[in-house]
C-alpha positions in Angstrom: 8.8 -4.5 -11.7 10.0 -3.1 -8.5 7.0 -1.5 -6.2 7.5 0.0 -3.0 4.0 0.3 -1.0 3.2 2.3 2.3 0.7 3.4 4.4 -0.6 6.0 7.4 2.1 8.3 6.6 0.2 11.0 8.6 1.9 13.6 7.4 5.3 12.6 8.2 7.4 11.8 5.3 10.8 11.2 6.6 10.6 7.9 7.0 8.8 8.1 3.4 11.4 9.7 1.7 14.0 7.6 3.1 12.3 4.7 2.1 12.5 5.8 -1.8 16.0 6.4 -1.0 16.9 3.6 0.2 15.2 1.5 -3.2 16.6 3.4 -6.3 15.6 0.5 -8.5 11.9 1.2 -7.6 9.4 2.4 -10.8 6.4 2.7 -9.0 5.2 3.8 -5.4 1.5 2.9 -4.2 0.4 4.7 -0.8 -2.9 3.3 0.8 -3.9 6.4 2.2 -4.2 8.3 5.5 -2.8 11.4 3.9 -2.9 10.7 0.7 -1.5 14.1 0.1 1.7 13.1 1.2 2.2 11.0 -1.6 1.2 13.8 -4.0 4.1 15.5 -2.2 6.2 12.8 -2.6 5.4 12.3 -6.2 6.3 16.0 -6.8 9.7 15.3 -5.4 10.3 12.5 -7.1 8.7 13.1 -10.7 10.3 9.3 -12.4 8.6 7.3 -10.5 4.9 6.4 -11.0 2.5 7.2 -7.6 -0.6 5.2 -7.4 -2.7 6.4 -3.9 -6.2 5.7 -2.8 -7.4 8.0 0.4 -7.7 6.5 3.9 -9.9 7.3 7.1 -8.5 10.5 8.1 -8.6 12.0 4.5 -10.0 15.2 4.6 -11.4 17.7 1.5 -8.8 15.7 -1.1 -11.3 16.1 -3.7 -11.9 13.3 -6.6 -9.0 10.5 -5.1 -10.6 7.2 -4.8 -11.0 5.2 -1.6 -10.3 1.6 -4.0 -8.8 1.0 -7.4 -7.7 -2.1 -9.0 -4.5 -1.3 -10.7 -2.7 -3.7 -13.2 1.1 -4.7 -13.2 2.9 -6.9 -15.4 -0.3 -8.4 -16.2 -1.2 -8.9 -12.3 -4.3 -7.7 -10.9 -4.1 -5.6 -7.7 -6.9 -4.1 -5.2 -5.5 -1.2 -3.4 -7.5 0.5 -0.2 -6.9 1.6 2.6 -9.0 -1.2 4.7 -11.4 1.1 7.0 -14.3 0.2 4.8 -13.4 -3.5 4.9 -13.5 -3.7 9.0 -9.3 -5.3 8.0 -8.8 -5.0 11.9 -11.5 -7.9 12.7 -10.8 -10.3 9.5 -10.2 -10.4 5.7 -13.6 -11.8 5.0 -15.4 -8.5 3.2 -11.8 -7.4 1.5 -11.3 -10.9 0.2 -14.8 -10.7 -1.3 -14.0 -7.5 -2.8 -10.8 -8.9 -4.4 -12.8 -11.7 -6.0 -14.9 -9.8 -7.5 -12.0 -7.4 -8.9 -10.2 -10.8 -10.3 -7.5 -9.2 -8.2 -4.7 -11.6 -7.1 -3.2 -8.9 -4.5 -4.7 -7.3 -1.8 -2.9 -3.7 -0.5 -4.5 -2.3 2.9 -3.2 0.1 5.6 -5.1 1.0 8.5 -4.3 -1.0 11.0 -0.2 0.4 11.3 0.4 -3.5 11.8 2.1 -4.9 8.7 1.3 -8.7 7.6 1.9 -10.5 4.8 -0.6 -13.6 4.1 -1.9 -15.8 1.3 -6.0 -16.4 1.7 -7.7 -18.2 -1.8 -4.2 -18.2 -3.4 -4.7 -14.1 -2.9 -1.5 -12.6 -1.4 -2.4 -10.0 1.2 0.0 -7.5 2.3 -0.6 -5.3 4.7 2.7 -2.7 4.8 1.7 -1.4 8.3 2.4 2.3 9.0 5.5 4.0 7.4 4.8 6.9 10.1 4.0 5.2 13.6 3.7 1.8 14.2 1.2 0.0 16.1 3.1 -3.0 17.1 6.3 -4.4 19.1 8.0 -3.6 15.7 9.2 -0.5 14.2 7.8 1.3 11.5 7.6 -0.1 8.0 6.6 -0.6 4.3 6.8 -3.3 1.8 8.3 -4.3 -1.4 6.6 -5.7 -4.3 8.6 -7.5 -6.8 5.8 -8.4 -9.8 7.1 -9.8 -12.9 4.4 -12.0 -15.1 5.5 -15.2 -13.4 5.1 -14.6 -9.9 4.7 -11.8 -7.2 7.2 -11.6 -4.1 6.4 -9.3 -1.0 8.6 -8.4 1.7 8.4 -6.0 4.7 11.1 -3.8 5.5 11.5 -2.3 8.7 12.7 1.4 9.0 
């Protein structure tokens, strides 16, 4: 399966949308907060493919969305958040704890609108950095997630 993850949208969803656009062969989007509305926007827009979101640090009033869920694909187990809880900007120490206590064998965080891509514990980490404003010498980005039941390949894309 074919997942396309983002992050810190911020209510800009150009980039977003392009994003989408640009994968047709995507089934499932996951956004990892700060506005976690936009992906209920997005998801209105694009009704066939499957949104997964978790709300991020500058969430406001958006009711019962979670903050962390553990989602399952192709048999994989993935721990989505958005990483403010987990202090992600100083080290990967409380998220990895998390994971392994979730079985998880992906991590998804935002927050820090710096994307990475690391393997901790044989637990892959991406981090999709911001889809809205990067915080780093590179542009803007997101990931994909190719999951089938063998293995799990991530790649950032630049916008």
């Amino acid at each position: 399966m074919k997942v396309l993850v983002m992050s810190d949208t911020h209510g800009y969803i150009i980039n977003a949308k392009e994003a989408i656009d640009r994968n047709p062969d995507i089934e499932m989007v996951l956004h990892l907060g700060d506005y976690c509305r936009d992906a209920a926007q997005l998801s209105q827009l694009y009704p066939n493919i499957r949104f997964e979101y978790v709300y991020g640090n500058c969430d406001i009033g958006i009711g019962a969305i979670s903050a962390e869920k553990t989602i399952e694909i192709e048999g994989k187990r993935i721990f989505m958040t958005h990483g403010h809880k987990y202090s992600v900007k100083w080290d990967y120490n409380r998220i990895l704890a998390k994971a392994e206590m979730e079985n998880a064998e992906v991590i998804l965080f935002g927050h820090t609108h710096v994307s990475a891509i690391d393997n901790v514990n044989n637990i892959l980490i991406v981090n999709p950095g911001s889809i809205s404003e990067s915080r780093s010498r590179n542009p803007e980005s997101y990931s994909i997630l190719e999951i089938s039941k063998y293995n799990i390949k991530s790649d950032i894309v630049y916008v």
